[in-house]
Backbone as JSON Lines, residues from 0, in Angstrom:
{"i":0,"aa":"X","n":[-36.41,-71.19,-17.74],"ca":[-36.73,-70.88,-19.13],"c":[-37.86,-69.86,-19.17]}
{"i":1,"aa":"X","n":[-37.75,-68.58,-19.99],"ca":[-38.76,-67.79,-19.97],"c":[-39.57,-67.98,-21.6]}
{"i":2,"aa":"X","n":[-40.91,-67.44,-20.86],"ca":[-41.92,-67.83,-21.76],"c":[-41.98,-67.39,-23.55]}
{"i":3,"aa":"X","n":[-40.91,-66.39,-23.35],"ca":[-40.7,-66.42,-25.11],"c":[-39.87,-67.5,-25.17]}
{"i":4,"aa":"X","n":[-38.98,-68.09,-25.24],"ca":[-38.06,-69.13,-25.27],"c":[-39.57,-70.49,-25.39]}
{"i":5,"aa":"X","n":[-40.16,-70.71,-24.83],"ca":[-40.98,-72.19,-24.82],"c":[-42.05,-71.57,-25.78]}
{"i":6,"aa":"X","n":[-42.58,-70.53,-26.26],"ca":[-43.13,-70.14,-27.21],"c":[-41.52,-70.68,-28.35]}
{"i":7,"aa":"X","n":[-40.97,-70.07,-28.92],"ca":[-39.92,-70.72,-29.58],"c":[-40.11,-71.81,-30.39]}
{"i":8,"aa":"X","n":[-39.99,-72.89,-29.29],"ca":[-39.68,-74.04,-29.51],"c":[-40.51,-74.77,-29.85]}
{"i":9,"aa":"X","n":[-41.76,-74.35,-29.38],"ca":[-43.17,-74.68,-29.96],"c":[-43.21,-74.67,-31.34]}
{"i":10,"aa":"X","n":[-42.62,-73.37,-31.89],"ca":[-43.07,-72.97,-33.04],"c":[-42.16,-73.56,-33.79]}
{"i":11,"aa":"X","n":[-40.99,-74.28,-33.68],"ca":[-39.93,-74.56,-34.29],"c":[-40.1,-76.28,-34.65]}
{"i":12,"aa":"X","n":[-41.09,-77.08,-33.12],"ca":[-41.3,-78.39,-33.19],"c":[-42.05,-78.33,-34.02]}
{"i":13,"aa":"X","n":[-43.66,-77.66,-34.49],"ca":[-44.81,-77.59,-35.19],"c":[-43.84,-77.36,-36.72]}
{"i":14,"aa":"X","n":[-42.77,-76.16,-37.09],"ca":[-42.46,-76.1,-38.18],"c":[-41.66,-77.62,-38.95]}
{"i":15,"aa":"X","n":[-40.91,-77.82,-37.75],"ca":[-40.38,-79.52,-38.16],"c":[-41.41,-80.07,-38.87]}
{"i":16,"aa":"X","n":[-42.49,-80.69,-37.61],"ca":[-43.54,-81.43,-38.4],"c":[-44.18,-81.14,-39.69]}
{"i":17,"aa":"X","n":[-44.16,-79.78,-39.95],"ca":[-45.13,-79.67,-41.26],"c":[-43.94,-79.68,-42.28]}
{"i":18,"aa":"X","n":[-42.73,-79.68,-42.32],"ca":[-41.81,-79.95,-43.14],"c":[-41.5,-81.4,-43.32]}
{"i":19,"aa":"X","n":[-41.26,-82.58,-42.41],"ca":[-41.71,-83.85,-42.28],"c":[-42.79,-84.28,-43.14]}
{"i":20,"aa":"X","n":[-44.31,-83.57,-42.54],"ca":[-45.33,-84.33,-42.91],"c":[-45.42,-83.67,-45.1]}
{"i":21,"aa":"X","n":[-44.9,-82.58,-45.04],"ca":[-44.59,-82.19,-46.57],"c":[-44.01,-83.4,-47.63]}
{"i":22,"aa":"X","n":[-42.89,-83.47,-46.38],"ca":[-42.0,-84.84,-47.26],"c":[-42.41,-86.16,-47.69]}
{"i":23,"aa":"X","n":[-42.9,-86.41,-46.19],"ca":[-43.71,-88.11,-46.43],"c":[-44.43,-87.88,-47.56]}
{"i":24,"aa":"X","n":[-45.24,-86.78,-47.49],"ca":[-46.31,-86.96,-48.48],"c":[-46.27,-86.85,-49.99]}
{"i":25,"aa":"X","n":[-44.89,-85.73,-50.46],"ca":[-44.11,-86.02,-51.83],"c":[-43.92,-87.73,-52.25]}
{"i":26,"aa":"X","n":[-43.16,-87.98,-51.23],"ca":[-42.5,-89.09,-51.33],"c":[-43.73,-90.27,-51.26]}
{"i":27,"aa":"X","n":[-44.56,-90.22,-50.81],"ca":[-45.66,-91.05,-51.1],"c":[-46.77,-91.11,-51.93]}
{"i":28,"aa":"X","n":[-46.48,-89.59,-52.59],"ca":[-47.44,-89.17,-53.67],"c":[-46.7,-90.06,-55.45]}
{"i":29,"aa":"X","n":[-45.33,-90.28,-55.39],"ca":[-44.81,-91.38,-56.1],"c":[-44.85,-90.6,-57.55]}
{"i":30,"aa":"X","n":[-44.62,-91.04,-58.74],"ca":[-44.75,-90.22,-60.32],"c":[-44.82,-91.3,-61.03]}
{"i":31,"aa":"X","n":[-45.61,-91.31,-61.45],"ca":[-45.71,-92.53,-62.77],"c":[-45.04,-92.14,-64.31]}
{"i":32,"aa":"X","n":[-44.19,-93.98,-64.34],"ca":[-43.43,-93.44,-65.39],"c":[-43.71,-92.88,-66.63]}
{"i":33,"aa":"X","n":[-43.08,-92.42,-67.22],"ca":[-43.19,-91.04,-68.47],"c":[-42.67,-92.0,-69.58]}
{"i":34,"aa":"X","n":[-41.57,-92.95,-69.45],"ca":[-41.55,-93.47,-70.7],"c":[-41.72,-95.23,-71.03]}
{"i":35,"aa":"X","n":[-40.96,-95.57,-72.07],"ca":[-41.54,-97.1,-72.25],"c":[-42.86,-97.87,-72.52]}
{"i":36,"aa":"X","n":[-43.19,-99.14,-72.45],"ca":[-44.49,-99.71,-72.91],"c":[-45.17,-100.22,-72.08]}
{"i":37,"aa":"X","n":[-44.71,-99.88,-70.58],"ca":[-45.15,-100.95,-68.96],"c":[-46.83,-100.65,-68.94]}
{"i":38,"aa":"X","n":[-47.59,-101.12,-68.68],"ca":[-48.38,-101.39,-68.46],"c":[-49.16,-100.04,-67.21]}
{"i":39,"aa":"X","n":[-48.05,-100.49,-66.19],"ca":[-48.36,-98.74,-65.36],"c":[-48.63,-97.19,-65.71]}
{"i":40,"aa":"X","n":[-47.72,-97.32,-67.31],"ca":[-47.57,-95.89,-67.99],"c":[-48.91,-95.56,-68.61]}
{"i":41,"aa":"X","n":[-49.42,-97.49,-69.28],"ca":[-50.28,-96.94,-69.98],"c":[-51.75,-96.68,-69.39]}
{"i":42,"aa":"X","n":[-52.02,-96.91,-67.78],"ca":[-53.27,-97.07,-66.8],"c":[-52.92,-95.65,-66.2]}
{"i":43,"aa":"X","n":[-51.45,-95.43,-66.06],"ca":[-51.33,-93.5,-65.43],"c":[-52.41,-92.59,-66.26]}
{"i":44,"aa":"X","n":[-51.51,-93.06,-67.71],"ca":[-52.08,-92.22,-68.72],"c":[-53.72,-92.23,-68.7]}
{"i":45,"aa":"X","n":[-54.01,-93.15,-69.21],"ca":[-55.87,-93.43,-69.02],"c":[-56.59,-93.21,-67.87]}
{"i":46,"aa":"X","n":[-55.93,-93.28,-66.45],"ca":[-56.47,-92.52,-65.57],"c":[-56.93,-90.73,-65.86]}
{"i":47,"aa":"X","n":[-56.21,-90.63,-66.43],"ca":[-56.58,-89.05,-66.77],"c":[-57.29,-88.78,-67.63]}
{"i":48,"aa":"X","n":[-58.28,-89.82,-68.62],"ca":[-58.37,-89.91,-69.74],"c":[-60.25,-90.09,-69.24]}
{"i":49,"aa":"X","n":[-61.17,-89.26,-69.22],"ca":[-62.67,-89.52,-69.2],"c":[-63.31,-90.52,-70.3]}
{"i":50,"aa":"X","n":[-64.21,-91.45,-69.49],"ca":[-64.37,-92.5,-70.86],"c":[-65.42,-91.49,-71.05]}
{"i":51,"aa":"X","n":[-65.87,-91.57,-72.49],"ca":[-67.03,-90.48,-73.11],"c":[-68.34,-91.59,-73.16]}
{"i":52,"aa":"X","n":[-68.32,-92.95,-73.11],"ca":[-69.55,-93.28,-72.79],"c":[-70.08,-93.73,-71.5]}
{"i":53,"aa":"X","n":[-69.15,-93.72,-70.9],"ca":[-69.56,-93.96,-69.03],"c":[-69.63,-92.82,-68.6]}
{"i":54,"aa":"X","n":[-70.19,-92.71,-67.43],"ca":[-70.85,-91.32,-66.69],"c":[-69.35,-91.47,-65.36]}
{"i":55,"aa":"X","n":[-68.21,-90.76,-64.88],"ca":[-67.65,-90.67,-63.98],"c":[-66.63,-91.45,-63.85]}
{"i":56,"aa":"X","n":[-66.61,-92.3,-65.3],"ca":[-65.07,-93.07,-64.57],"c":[-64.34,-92.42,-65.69]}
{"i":57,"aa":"X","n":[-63.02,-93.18,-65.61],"ca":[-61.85,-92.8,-66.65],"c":[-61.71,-94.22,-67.62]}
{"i":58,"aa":"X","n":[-61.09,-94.05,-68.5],"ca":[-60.52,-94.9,-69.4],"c":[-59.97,-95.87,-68.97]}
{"i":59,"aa":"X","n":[-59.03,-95.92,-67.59],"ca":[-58.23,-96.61,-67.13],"c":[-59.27,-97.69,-66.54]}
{"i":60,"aa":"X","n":[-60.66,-97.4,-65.68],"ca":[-61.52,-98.2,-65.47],"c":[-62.7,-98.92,-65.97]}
{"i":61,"aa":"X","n":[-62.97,-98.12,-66.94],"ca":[-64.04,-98.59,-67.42],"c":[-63.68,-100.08,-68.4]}
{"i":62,"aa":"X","n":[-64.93,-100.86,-68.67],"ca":[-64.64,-101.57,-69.52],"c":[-65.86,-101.86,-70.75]}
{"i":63,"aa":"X","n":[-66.26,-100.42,-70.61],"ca":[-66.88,-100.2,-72.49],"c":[-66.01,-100.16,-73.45]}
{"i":64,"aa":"X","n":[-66.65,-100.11,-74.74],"ca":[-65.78,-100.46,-75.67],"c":[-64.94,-99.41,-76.19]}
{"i":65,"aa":"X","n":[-65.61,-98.16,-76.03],"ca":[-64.67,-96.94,-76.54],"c":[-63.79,-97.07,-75.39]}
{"i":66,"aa":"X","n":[-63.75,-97.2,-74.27],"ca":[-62.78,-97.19,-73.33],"c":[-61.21,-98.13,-73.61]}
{"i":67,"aa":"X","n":[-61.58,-99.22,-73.94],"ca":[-60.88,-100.49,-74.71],"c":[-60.13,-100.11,-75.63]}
{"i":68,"aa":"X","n":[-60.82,-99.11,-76.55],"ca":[-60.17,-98.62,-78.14],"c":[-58.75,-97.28,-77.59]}
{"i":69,"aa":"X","n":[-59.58,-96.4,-76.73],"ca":[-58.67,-95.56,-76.32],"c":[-57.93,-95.81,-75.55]}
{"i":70,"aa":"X","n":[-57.5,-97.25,-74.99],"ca":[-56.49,-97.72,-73.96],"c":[-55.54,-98.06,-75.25]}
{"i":71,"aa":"X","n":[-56.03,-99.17,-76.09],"ca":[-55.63,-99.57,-77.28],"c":[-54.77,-98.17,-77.93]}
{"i":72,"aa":"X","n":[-55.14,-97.14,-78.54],"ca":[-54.54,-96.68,-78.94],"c":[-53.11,-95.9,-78.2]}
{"i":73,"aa":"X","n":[-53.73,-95.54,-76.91],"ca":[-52.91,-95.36,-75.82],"c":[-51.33,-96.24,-76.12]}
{"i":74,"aa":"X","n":[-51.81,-97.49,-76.02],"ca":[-50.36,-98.4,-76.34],"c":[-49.88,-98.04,-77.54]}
{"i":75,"aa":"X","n":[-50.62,-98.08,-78.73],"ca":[-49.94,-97.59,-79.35],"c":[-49.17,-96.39,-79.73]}
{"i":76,"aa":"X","n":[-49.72,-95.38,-79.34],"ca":[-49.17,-94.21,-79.6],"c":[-47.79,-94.23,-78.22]}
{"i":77,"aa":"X","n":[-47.64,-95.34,-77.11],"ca":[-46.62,-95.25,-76.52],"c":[-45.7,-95.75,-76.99]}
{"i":78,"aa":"X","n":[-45.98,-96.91,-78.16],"ca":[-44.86,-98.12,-78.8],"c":[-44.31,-96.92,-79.74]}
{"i":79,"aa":"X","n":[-44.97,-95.79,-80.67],"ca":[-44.25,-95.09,-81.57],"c":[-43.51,-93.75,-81.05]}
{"i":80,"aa":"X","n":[-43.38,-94.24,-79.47],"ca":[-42.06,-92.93,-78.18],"c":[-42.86,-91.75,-78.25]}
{"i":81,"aa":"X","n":[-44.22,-91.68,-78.41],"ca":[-44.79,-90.36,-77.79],"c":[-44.29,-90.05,-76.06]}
{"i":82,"aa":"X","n":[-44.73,-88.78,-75.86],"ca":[-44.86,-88.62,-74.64],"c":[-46.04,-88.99,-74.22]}
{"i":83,"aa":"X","n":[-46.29,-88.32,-72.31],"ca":[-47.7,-88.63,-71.86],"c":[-48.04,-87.33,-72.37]}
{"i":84,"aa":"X","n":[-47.31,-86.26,-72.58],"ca":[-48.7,-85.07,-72.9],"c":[-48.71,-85.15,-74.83]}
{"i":85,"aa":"X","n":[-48.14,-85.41,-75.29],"ca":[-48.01,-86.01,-76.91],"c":[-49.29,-86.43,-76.5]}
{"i":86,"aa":"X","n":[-49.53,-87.53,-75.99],"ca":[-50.54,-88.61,-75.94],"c":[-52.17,-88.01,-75.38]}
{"i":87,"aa":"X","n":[-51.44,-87.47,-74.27],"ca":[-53.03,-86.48,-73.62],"c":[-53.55,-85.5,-74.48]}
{"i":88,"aa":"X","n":[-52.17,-84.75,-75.29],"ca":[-52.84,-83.36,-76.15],"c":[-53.87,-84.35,-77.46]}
{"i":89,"aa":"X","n":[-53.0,-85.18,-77.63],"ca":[-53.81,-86.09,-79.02],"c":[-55.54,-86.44,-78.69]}
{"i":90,"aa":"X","n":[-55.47,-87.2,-77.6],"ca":[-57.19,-87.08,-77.03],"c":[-57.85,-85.88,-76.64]}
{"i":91,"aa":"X","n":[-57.06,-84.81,-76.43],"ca":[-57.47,-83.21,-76.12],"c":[-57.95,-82.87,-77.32]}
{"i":92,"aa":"X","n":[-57.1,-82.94,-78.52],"ca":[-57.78,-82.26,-79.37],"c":[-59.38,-83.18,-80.26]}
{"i":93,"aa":"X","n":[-59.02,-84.67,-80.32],"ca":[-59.93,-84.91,-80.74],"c":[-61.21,-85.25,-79.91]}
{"i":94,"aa":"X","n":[-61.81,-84.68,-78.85],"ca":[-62.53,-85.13,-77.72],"c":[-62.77,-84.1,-76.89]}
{"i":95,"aa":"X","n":[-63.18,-83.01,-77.03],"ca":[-63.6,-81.72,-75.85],"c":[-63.77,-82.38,-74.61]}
{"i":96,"aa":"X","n":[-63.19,-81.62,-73.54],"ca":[-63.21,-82.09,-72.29],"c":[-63.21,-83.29,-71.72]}
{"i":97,"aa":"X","n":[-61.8,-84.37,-72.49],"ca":[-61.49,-85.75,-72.06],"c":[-61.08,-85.82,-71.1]}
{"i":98,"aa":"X","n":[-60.27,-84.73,-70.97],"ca":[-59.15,-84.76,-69.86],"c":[-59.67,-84.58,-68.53]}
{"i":99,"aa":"X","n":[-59.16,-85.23,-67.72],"ca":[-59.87,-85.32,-65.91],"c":[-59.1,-84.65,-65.41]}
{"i":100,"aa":"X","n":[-57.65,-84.12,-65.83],"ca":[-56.93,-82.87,-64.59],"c":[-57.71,-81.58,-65.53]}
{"i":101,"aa":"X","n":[-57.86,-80.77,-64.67],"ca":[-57.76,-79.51,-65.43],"c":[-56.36,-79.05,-66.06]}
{"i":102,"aa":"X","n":[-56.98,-78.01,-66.72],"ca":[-55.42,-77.5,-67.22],"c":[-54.65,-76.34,-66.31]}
{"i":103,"aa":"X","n":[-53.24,-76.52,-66.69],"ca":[-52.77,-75.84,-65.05],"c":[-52.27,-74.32,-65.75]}
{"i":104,"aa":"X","n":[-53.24,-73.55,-66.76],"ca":[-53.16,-71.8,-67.19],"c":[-54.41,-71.2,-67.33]}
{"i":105,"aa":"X","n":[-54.24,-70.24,-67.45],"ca":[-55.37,-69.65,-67.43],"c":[-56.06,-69.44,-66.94]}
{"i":106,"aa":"X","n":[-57.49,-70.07,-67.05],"ca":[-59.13,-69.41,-65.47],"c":[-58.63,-71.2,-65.02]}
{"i":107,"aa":"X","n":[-58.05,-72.45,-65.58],"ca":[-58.09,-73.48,-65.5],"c":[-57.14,-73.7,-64.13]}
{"i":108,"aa":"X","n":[-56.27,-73.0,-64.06],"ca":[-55.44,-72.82,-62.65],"c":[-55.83,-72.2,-61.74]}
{"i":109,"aa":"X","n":[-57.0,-72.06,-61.74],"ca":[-57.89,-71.43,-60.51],"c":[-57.86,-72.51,-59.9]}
{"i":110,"aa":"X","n":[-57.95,-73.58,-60.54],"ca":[-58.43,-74.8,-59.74],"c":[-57.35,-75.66,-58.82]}
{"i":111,"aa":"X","n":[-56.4,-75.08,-59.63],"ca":[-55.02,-75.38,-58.63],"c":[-54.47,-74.15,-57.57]}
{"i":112,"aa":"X","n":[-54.81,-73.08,-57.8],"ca":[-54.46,-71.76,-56.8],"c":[-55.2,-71.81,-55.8]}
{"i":113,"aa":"X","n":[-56.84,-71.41,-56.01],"ca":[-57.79,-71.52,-54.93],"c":[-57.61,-72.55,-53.8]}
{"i":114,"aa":"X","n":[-57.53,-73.92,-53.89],"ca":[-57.01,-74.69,-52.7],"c":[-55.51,-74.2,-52.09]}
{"i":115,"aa":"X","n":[-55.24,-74.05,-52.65],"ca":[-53.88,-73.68,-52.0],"c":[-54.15,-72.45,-50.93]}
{"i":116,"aa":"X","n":[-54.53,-71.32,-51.73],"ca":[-54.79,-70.54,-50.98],"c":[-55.59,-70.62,-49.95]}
{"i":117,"aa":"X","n":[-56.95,-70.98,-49.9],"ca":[-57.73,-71.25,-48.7],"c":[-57.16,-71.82,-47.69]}
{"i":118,"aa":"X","n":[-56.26,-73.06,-47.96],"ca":[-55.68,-74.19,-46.85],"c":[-54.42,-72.98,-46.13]}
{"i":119,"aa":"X","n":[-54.12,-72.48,-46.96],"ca":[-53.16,-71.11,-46.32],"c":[-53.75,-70.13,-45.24]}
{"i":120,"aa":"X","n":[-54.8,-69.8,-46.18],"ca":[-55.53,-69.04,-45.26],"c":[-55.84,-69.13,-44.17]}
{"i":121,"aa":"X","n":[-56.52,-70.21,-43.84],"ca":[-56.94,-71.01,-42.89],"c":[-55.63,-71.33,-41.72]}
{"i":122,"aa":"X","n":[-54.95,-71.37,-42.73],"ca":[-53.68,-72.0,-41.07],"c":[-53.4,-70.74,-40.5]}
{"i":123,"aa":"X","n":[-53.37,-69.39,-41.57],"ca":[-52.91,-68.2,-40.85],"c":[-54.4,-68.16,-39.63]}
{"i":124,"aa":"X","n":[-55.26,-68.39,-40.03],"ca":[-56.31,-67.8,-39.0],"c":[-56.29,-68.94,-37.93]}
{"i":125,"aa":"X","n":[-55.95,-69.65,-38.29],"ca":[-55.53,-70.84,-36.78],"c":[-54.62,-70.39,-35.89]}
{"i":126,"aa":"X","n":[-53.37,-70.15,-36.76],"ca":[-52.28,-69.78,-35.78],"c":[-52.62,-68.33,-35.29]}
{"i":127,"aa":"X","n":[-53.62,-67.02,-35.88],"ca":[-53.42,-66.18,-35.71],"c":[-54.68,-66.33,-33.91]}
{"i":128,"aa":"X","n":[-55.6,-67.31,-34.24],"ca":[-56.68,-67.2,-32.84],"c":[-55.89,-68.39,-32.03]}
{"i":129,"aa":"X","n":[-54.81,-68.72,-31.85],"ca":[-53.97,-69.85,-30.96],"c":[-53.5,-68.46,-30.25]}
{"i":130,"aa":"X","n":[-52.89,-67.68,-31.03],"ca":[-51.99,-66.64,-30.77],"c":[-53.15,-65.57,-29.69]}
{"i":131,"aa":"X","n":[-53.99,-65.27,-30.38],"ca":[-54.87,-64.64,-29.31],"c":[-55.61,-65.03,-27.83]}
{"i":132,"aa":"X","n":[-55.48,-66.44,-28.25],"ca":[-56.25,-67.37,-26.67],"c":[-55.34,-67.32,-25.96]}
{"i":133,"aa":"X","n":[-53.8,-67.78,-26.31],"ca":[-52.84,-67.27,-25.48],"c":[-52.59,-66.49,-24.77]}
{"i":134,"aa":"X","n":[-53.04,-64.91,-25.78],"ca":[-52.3,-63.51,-24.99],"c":[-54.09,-63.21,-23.87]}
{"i":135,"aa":"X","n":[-54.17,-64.06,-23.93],"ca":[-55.52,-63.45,-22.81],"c":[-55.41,-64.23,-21.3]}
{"i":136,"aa":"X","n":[-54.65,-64.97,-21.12],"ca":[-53.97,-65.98,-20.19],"c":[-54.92,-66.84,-19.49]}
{"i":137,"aa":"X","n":[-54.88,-67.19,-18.56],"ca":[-55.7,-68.25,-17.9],"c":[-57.24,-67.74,-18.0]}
{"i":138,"aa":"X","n":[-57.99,-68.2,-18.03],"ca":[-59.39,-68.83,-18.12],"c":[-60.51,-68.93,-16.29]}
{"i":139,"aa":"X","n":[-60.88,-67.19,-16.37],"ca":[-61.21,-66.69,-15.06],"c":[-61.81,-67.81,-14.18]}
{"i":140,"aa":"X","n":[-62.04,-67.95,-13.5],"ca":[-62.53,-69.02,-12.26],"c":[-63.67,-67.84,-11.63]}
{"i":141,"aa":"X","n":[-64.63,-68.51,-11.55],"ca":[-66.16,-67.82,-10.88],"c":[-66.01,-67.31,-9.42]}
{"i":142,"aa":"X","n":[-66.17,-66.55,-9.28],"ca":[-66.04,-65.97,-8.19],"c":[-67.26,-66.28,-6.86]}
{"i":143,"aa":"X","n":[-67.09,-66.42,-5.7],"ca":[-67.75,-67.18,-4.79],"c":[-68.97,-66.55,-4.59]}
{"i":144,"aa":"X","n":[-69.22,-65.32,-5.1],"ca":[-70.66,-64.39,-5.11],"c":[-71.47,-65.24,-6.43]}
{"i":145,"aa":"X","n":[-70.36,-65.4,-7.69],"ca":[-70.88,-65.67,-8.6],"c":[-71.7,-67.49,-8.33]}
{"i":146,"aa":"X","n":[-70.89,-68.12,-7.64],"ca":[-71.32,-69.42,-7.39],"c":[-72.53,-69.07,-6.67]}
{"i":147,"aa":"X","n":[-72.69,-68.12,-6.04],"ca":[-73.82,-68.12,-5.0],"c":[-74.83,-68.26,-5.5]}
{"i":148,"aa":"X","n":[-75.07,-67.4,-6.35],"ca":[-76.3,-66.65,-7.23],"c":[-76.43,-68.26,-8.02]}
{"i":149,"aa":"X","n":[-75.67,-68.64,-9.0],"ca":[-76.17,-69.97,-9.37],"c":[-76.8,-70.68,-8.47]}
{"i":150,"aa":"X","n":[-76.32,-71.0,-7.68],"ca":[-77.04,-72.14,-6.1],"c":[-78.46,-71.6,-6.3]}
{"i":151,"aa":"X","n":[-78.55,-70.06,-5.67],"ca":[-79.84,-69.75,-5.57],"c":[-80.81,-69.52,-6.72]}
{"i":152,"aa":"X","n":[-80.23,-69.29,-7.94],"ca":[-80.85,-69.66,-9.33],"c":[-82.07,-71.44,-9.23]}
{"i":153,"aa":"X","n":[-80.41,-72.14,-9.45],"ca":[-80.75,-73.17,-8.86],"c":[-81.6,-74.13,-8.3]}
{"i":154,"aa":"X","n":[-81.98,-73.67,-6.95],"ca":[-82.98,-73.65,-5.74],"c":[-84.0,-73.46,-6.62]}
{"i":155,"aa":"X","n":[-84.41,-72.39,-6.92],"ca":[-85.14,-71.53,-7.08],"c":[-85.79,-72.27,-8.2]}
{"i":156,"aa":"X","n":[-85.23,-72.83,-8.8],"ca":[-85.8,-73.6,-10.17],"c":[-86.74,-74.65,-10.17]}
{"i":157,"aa":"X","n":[-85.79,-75.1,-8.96],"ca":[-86.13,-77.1,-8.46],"c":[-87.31,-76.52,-7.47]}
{"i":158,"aa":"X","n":[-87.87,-75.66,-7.01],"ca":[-88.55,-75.34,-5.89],"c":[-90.04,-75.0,-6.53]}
{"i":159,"aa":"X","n":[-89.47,-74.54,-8.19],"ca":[-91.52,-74.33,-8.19],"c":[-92.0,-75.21,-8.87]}
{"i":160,"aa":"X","n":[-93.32,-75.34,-8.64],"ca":[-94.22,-76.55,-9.48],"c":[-94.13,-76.66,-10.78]}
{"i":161,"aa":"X","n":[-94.09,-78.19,-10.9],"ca":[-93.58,-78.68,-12.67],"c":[-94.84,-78.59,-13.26]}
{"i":162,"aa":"X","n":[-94.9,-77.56,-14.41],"ca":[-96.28,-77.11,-15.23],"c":[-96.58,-78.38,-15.92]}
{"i":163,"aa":"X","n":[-98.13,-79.32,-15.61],"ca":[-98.52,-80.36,-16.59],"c":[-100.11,-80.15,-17.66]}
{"i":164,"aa":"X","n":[-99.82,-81.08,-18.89],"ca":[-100.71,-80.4,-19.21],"c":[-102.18,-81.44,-19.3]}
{"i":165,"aa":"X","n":[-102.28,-81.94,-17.59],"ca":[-103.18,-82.88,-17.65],"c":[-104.54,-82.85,-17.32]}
{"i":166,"aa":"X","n":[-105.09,-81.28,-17.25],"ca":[-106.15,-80.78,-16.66],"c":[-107.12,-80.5,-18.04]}
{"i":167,"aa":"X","n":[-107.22,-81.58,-18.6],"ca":[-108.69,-81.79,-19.03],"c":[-109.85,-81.72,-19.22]}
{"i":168,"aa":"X","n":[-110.73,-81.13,-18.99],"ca":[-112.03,-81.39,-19.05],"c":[-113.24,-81.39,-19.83]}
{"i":169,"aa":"X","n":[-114.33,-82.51,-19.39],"ca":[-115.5,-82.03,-20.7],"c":[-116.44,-81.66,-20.01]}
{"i":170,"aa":"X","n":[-117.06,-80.91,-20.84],"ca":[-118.66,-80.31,-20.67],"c":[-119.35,-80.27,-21.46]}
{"i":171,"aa":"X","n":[-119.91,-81.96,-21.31],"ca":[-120.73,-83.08,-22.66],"c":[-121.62,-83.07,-21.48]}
């Protein structure tokens, strides 16, 4: 087998895996349901939902009282077949900056582009310095002049007196 061929296959096992590990992770990332009165729909929803008198949690956790009211209404506005964004735009408009996703237009999808891109970036410059350590081949071995000179470095080190700083004196 020549060495483009096992380059190849390398690149073909690594592409498997990141198509694999893509999948698992759709498939484990799961979608919470969109319609009905379950209980799951209405904690999806409030997860996204900032309580305005707690500092860092969401609606779905907290248990202040505005948190309570806006779960509360939450159900309701699911019993009269809203959607989840019916339901999210409704706390959007009455509540500046409720919402815990950003929004996915505008300067607000920066926040979804920029990761993407970096984590891209980044793999190109991985694969691109894999690719370069490669084309430079084995990893020189010191040459027996070069060992020498270390030895006598070495020597040379262990051989002179260890400087202390115990020389003291008074002239009281």
């Amino acid at each position: 087998m020549n060495k483009r061929h096992t380059q190849r296959q390398k690149w073909w096992w690594w592409s498997l895996m990141g198509v694999i590990l893509v999948v698992l992770l759709a498939s484990a990332a799961g979608t919470s349901p969109t319609e009905g009165n379950s209980d799951d729909r209405l904690f999806a929803i409030a997860a996204q939902i900032k309580c305005v008198q707690c500092v860092g949690e969401s609606v779905a956790g907290s248990a202040a009282p505005i948190a309570i009211q806006f779960r509360s209404e939450i159900a309701s506005q699911m019993k009269q077949g809203r959607t989840n964004d019916e339901i999210l735009n409704f706390f959007a408009d009455r509540y500046e900056g409720v919402l815990l996703t950003p929004p996915s237009t505008g300067v607000g999808s920066l926040v979804w582009v920029i990761p993407v891109i970096a984590i891209a970036g980044a793999a190109l410059l991985l694969a691109e310095s894999l690719r370069v350590r490669r084309s430079r081949g084995p990893v020189q071995q010191p040459s027996p002049e070069d060992e020498a000179l270390v030895e006598v470095a070495l020597e040379a080190r262990h051989s002179e007196p260890s400087v202390t700083s115990t020389d003291t004196t008074d002239d009281s």
